[in-house]
C-alpha positions in Angstrom: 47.1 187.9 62.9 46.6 185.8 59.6 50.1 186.0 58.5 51.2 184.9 62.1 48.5 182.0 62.0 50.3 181.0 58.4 53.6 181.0 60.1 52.8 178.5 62.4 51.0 176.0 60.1 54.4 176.2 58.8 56.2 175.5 62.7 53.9 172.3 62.5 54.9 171.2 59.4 57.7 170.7 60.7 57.2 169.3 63.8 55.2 166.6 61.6 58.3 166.6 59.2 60.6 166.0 62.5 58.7 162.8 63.5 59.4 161.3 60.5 62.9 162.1 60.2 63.5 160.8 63.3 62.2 157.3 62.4 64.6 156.7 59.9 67.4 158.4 61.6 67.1 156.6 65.4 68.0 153.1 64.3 71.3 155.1 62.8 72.3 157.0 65.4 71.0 154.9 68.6 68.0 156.4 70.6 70.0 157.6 73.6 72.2 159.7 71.0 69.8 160.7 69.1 67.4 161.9 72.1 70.7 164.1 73.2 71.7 165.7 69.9 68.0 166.4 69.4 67.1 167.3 73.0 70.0 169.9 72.7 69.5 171.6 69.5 65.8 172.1 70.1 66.7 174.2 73.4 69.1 176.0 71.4 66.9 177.0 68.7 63.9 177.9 71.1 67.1 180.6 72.9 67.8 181.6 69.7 64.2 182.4 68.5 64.1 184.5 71.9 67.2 186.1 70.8 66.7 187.1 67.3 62.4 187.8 67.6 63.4 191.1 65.6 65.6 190.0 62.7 64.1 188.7 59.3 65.5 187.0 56.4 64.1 188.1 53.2 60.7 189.4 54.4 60.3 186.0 57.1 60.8 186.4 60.8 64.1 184.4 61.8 61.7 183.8 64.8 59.5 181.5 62.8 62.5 179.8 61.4 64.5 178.9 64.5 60.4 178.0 66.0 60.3 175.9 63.1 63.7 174.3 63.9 62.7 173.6 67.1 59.4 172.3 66.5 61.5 169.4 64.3 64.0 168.9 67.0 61.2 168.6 69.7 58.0 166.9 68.5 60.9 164.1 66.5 62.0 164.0 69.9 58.9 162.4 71.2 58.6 159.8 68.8 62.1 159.1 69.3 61.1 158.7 73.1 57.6 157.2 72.5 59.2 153.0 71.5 62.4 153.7 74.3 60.8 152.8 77.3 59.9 149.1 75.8 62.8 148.8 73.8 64.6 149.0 77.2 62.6 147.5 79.6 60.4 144.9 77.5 57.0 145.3 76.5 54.9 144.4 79.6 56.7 147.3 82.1 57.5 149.0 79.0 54.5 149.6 77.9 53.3 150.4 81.8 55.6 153.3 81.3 54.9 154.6 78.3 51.0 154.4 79.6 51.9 156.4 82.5 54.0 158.7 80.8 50.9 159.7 78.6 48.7 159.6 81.4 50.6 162.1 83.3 50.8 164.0 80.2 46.8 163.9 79.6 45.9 165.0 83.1 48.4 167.4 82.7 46.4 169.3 79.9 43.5 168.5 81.1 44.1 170.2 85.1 45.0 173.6 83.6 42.1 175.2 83.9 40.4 173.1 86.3 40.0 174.5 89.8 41.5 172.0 92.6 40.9 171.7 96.2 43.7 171.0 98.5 44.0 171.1 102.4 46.6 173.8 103.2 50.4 173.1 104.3 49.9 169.8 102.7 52.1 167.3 100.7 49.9 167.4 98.3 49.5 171.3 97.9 53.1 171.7 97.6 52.9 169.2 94.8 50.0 170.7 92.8 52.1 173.9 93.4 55.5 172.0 92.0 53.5 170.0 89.4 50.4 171.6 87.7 51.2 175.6 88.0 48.9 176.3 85.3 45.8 175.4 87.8 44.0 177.1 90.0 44.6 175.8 93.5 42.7 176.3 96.0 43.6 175.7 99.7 41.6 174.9 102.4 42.2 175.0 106.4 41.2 171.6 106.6 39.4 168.3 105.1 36.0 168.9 105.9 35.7 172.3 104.2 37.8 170.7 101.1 35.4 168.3 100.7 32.5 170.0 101.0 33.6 172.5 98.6 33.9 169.5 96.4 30.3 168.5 97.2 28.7 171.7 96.6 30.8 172.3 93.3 32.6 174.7 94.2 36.0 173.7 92.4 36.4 170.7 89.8 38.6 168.4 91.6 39.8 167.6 95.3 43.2 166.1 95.1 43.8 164.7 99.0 45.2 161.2 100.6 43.8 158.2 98.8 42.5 155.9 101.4 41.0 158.6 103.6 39.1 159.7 100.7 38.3 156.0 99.9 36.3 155.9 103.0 34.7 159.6 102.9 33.6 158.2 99.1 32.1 155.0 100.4 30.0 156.7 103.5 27.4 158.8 103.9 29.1 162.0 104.0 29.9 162.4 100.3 26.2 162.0 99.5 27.5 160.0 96.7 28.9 163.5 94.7 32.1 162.0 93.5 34.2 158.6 92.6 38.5 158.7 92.1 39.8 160.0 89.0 43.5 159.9 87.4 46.2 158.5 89.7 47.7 157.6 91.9 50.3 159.8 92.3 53.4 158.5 94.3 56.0 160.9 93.8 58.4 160.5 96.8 59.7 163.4 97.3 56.6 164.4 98.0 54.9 161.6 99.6 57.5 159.7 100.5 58.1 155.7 100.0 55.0 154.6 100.9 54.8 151.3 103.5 57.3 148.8 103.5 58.5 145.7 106.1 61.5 146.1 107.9 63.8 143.1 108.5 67.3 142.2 110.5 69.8 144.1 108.3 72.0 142.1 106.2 68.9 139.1 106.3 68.7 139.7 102.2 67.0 135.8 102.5 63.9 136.7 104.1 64.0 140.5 102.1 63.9 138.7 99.1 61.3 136.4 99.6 59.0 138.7 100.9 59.4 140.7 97.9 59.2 137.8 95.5 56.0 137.2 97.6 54.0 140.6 96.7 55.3 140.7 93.7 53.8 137.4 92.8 50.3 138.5 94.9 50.7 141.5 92.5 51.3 139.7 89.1 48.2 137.0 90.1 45.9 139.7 90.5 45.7 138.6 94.4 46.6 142.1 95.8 43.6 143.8 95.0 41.0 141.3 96.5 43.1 141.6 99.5 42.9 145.5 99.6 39.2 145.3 98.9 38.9 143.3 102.1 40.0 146.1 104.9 39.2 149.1 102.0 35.8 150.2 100.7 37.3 151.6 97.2 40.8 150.8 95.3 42.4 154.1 95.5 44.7 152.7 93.1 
């Protein structure tokens, strides 16, 4: 066990070493290509470490060597990936979706171990069961018996619709046990596209300007006092 936990001072090493390669390198090779070539040979190095776990190289694992390959590859990888998003997209949606990304990546660690509540046969089950395998999901027949499992402790987290649970939060029932935390989470495949206005097909006038419209209620900050109106707590 301490040779193994030598080893793998050495796999970070060069994960570290990989990040800083990587800086110098991207602004050679372009991000996209670089992400690619890097993307690739990290996979093949992790198959390859699967491959070869019994073969050594004068006394050294080739395990830990291809692991340490891979470890450059990937973690130079994500700091390859880290400035793409607002390179690309400019820094104020840019740096929405690198804040995203991280997020999701943070609740992400932070769910494995955590026990969940869900209502059964659910979007949102089949999501938690998609997304976040390493928790422990627990499913219940409906939303009262979710909730008050959430109420009386017995799992960490309820993960259910937004606005219904804005309500619940706001009223009596929740005894005050609980406030939102994380999200929102609005994959569509899962949950669909959300609300939208239909109009006349092929009336791309009035389309537009009713999305310039909430875009511009959106950027001025108007959107949320308008929610807060008809909606006890900002689900989002």
């Amino acid at each position: 066990m301490p040779q193994a936990a030598k080893y793998f001072v050495f796999v970070t090493g060069c994960g570290i070493i990989g990040k800083i390669v990587v800086s110098f390198v991207a602004p050679l090779l372009g991000r996209r290509a670089l992400g690619v070539l890097w993307g690739f040979s990290g996979a093949a190095a992790l198959a390859a470490a699967a491959y070869y776990h019994g073969f050594t190289i004068a006394g050294v694992p080739v395990m830990v060597l291809l692991l340490s390959a891979s470890a450059f590859c990937i973690d130079g990888s994500f700091s390859n990936l880290a400035p793409y998003t607002v390179e690309s997209y400019g820094v104020r949606l840019g740096a929405r979706s690198s804040g995203l990304g991280q997020t999701a990546n943070g609740v992400g660690k932070i769910l494995g171990p955590l026990s969940i509540a869900v209502i059964a046969g659910t979007a949102h089950e089949a999501y938690l069961k998609a997304m976040f395998t390493e928790a422990e999901v627990r499913a219940y027949p409906n939303a009262d018996t979710a909730r008050a499992a959430l109420r009386n402790k017995d799992v960490d987290l309820l993960f259910g619709d937004g606005i219904s649970l804005a309500f619940w939060l706001n009223g009596t029932d929740s005894g005050g046990c609980c406030a939102f935390r994380g999200g929102p989470f609005l994959e569509s495949r899962f949950f669909g596209e959300g609300i939208g206005i239909a109009v006349k097909r092929g009336n791309d006038l009035l389309r537009q300007a009713l999305n310039w419209a909430l875009f511009r209620q959106w950027e001025k900050g108007s959107f949320t006092d308008l929610w807060l109106r008809y909606f006890p707590i900002n689900p989002f």
